[in-house]
LOSEFI-221292 format. One record per residue (C-alpha): residue in one letter; x negated, y, z. Coordinates in steps of 0.1 Angstrom, whole numbers, padded with zeros to 4 digits, always signed. Each point is the difference from the previous one (the first is absolute). Example, Ala and Ser with C-alpha at 12.3 -4.5 7.8 and 13.67 -1.06 7.14 Angstrom:
a-0123-0045+0078 s-0014+0034-0007 
//
This chain:
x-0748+2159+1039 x-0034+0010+0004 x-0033-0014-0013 x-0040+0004+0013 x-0007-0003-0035 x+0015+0031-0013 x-0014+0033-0001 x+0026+0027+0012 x+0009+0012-0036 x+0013-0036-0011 x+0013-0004+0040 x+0024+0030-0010 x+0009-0014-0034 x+0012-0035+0017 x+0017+0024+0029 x+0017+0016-0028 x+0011-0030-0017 x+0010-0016+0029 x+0024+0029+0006 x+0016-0004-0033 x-0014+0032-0011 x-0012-0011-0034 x+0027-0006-0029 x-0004-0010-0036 x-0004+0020-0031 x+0006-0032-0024 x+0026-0001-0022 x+0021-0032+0000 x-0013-0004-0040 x-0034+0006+0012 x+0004-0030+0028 x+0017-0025-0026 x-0032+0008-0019 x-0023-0006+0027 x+0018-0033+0013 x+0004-0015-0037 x-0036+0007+0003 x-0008-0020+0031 x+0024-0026-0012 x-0027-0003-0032 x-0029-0002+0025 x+0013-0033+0020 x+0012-0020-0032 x-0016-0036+0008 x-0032-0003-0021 x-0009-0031-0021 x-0029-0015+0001 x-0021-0009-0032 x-0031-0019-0012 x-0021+0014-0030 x-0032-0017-0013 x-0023+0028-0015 x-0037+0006-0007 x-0023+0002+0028 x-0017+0031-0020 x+0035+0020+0002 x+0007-0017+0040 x-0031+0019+0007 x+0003+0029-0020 x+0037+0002+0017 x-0011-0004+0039 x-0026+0026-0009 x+0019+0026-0011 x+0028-0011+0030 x-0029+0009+0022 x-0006+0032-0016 x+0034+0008+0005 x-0001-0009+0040 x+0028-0024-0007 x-0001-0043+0002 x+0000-0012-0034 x+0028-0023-0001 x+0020+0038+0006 x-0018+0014-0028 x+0008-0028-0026 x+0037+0004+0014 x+0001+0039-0006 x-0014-0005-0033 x+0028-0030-0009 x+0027+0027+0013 x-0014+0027-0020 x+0003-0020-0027 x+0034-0015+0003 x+0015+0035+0008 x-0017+0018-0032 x-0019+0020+0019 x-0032-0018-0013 x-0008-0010-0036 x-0025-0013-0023 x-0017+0029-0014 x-0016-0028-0029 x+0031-0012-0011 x+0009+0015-0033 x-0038+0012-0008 x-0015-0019-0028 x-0025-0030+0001 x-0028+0011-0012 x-0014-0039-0008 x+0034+0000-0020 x-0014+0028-0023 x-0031-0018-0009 x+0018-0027-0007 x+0021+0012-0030 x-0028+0017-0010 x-0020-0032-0006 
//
């Protein structure tokens, strides 16, 4: 098979290819690895709705933006972070400082 569209160093690498000159280097753990892996990717996705604060909406689709990636993907990476333990609240176990000036008073 040839192609217009291919310069003649990626020509030969499909020649090649298409000779069966090329064989794999991946271990058969490796490829259960990889194929648990692409079995992860294709799980069906649920659908959710979430009310939340226009100030954090915006605040979220802004830094989405930043990022270079739609927001709705964002707020999903975040969620998965968070689920896997991978992302935590950093606030959780610090003190509240209103609840020190309360027992002072």
């Amino acid at each position: 098979m040839t192609s217009d569209h291919l310069n003649k160093e990626e020509q030969d690498i499909l020649d090649a290819y298409e000779a069966g000159e090329f064989a794999s280097d991946l271990s058969p753990a490796r490829k259960r690895f990889l194929e648990d892996g692409a079995a992860a990717t294709v799980e069906r996705e649920k659908e959710i709705q979430i009310r939340m604060s226009e100030r954090d909406l915006s605040t979220l689709q802004r830094r989405a933006l930043e990022a270079g990636i739609p927001y709705q993907v964002f707020v999903a990476s975040i969620l998965h972070k968070y689920a896997s333990g991978s992302l935590y609240d950093a606030t959780a176990n610090k003190p509240n400082p209103a609840d020190a000036r309360a027992s002072r008073g």
